[in-house]
LUMLORO-372028 format. One record per residue (C-alpha): residue in one letter; x, y, z. Coordinates in steps of 0.05 Angstrom, whole numbers, plus 5000, padded with zeros to 4 digits. Layout:
<zalums>
+------+------+------+------+
: code :   xx :   yy :   zz :
+------+------+------+------+
:    A :    X :    Y :    Z :
...
+------+------+------+------+
</zalums>
This chain:
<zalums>
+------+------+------+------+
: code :   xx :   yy :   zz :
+------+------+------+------+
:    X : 8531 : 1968 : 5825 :
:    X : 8552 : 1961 : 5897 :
:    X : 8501 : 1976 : 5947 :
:    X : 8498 : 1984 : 6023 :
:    X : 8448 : 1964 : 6076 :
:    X : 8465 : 1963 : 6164 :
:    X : 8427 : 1905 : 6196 :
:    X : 8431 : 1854 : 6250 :
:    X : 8430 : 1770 : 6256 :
:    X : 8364 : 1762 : 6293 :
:    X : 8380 : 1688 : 6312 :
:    X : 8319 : 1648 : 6301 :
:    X : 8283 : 1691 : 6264 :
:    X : 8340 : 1725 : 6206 :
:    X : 8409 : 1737 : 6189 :
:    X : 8434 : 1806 : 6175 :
:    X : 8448 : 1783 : 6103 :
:    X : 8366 : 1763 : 6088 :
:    X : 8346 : 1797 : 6024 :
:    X : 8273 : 1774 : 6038 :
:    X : 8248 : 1830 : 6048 :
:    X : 8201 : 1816 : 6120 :
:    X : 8230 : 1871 : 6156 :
:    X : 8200 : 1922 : 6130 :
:    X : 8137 : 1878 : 6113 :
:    X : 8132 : 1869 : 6186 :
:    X : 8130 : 1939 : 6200 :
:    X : 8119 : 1979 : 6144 :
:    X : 8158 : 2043 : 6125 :
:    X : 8162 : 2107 : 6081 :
:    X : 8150 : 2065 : 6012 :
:    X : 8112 : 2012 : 6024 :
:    X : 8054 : 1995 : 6070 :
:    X : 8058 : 1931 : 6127 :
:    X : 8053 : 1874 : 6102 :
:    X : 8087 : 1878 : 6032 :
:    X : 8152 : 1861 : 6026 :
:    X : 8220 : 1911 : 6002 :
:    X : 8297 : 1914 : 6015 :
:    X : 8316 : 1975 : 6035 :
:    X : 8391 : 1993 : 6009 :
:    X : 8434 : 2057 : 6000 :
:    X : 8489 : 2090 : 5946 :
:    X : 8534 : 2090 : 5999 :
:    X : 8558 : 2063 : 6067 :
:    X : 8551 : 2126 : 6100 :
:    X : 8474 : 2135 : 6079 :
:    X : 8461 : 2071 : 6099 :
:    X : 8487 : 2087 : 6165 :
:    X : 8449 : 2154 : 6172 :
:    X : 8382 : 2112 : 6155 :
:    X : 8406 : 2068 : 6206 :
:    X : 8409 : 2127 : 6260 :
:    X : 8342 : 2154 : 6243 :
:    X : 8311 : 2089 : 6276 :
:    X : 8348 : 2084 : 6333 :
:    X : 8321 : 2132 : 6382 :
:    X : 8384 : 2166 : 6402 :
:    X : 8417 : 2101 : 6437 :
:    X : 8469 : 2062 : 6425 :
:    X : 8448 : 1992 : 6389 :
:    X : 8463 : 1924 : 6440 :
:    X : 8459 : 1878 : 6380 :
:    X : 8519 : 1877 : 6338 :
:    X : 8498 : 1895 : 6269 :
:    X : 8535 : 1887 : 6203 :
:    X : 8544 : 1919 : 6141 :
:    X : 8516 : 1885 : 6080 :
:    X : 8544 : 1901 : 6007 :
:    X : 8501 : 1878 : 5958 :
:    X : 8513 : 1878 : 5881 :
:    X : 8456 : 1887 : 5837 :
:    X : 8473 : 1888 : 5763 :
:    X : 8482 : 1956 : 5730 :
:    X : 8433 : 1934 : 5675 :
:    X : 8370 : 1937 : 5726 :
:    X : 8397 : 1998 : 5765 :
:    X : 8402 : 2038 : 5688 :
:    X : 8324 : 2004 : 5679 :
:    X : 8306 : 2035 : 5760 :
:    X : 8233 : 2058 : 5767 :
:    X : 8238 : 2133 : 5789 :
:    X : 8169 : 2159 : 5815 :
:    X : 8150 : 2227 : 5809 :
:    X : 8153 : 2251 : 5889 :
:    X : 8089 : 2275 : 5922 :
:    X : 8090 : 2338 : 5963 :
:    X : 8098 : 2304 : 6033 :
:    X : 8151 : 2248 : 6014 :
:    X : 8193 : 2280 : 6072 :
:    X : 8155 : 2288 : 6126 :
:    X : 8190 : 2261 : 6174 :
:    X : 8138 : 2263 : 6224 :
:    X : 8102 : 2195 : 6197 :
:    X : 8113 : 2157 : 6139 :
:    X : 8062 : 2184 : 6095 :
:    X : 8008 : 2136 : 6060 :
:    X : 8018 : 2177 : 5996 :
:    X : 8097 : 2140 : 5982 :
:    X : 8065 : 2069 : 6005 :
:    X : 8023 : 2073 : 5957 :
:    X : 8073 : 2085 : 5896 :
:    X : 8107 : 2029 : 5928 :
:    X : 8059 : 1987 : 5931 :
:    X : 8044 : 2001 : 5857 :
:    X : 8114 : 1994 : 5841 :
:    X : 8120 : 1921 : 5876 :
:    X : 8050 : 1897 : 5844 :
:    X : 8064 : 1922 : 5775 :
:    X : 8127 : 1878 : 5786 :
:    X : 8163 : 1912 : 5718 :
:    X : 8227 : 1938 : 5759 :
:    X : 8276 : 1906 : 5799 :
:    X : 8297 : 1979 : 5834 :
:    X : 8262 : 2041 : 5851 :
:    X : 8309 : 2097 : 5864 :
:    X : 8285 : 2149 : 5916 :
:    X : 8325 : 2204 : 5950 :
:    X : 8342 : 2183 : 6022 :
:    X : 8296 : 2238 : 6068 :
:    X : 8355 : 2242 : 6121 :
:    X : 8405 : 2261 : 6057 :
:    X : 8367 : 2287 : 6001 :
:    X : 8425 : 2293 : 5958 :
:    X : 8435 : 2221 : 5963 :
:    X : 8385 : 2154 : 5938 :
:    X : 8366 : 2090 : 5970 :
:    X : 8352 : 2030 : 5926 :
:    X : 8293 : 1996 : 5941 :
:    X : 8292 : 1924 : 5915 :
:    X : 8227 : 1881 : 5903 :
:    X : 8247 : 1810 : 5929 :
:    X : 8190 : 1782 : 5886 :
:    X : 8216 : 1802 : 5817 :
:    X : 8252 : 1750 : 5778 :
:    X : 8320 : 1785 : 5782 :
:    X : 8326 : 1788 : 5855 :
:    X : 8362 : 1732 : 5835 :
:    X : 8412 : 1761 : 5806 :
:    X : 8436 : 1811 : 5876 :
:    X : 8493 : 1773 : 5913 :
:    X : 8517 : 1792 : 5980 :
:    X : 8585 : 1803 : 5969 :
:    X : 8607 : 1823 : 6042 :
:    X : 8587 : 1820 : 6109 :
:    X : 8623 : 1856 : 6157 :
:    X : 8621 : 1870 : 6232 :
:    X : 8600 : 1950 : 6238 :
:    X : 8616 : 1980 : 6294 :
:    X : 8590 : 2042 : 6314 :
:    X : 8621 : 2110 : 6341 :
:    X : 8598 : 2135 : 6415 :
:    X : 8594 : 2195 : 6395 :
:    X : 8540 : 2190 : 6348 :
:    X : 8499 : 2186 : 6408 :
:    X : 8518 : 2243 : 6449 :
+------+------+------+------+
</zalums>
């Protein structure tokens, strides 16, 4: 299965194409607490690019960033851990300690390559969140990487 993720080269530090997961170790986010590392990716392009939005304040991104397609094979997609989704898994207000925690569990039982959640900006659509750790991580390629570039009007 083809999935989608918007990020930038941070020379010296990352490429846009890292599947390491330290991003979002570094600062934490809706399923999983700082300091623990997860890949972030979406269904679809457009998702990823709405998750992208979300983050950037309302103003047009400097840094050029790039749209990563990943394959990860069906086989651990069909296997996906699928939490049950506590009342507050959309507050978009914070990102609530309740969906850390189940990711945290999910990354330290280390049974699942994926967990599918539904994306909070898009509820009718699911980010894949991949544990670099697992064994299969080894198995997702990054089968593109292409210059994104993003429409002015998106931010007004």
């Amino acid at each position: 299965m083809k999935v989608y993720r918007l990020a930038k080269d941070k020379p010296g530090h990352y490429a846009a194409e890292d599947l390491s997961g330290n991003g979002a170790a570094l600062s934490g986010g809706r399923w999983n607490p700082r300091g623990l590392r997860v890949l972030y990716t979406c269904c679809s392009a457009s998702t990823a690019l709405l998750e992208s939005l979300v983050h950037m304040a309302g103003l047009m991104p400097r840094a050029n960033y790039f749209l990563i397609v990943l394959e990860i094979p069906d086989t651990d997609v069909r296997k996906a851990y699928v939490p049950g989704l506590p009342p507050d898994w959309s507050d978009i207000a914070r990102d609530p300690a309740s969906t850390a925690a189940i990711g945290q569990h999910w990354i330290e039982q280390g049974k699942q390559l994926v967990m599918k959640v539904p994306s909070v900006v898009s509820p009718t659509d699911f980010n894949l969140l991949l544990n670099p750790l697992h064994a299969q991580m080894a198995s997702v390629k990054v089968v593109e990487k292409k210059l994104f570039r993003f429409d002015a009007r998106l931010f007004g």
